[in-house]
C-alpha positions in Angstrom: 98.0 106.3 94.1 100.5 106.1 91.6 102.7 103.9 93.9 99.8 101.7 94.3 99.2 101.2 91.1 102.7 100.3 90.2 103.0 97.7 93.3 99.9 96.2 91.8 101.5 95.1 88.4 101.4 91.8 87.7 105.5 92.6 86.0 106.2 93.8 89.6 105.0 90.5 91.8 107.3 89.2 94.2 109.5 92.3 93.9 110.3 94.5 96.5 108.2 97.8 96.8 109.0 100.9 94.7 109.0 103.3 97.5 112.3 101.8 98.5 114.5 103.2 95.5 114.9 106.8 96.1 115.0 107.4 92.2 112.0 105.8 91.2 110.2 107.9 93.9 111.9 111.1 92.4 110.3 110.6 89.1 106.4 109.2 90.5 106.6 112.4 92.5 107.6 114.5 89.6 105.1 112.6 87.5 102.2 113.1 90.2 102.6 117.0 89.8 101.9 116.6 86.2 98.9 114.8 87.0 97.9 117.4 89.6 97.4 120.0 86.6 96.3 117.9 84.3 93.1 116.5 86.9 92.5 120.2 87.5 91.6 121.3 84.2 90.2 117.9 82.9 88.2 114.5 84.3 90.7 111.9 83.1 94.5 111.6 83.0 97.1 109.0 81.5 99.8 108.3 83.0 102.9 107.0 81.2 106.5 106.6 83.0 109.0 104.9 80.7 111.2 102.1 82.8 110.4 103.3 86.0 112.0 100.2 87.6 113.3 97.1 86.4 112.1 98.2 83.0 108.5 98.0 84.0 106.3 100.9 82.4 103.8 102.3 84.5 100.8 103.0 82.1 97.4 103.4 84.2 94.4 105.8 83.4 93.6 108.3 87.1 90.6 109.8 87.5 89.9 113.1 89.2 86.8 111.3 91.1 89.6 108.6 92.8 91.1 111.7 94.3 88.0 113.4 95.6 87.3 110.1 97.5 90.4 110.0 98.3 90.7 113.6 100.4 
């Protein structure tokens, strides 16, 4: 989801896809743990990663209900 939503920026158009730079993928995984505990104990989460690529900041609100549809 998180890759998704990055892809979907309008900063990221016409760029290639994030899942092709091993680094940027290091730190959405690592981010997408955080968000694991944090959508366990509560509805919402934000999710904020500084310059992820190209210096695009990933800001983008998940909802615990987009992962039970999800699964």
């Amino acid at each position: 989801m998180l890759v998704e939503a990055f892809n979907a920026m309008p900063e990221r158009k016409n760029k290639p896809d994030v899942r092709t730079n091993d680094l940027a993928m290091k730190r959405l995984f690592k981010e997408s743990i955080k968000v694991k505990d944090i959508l366990s104990a509560n509805k919402v989460a934000d999710v904020k990663v500084p310059e992820l690529l190209d210096y695009v900041t990933l800001r983008t609100v998940l909802q615990r209900s987009d992962f039970d549809v999800r699964s």
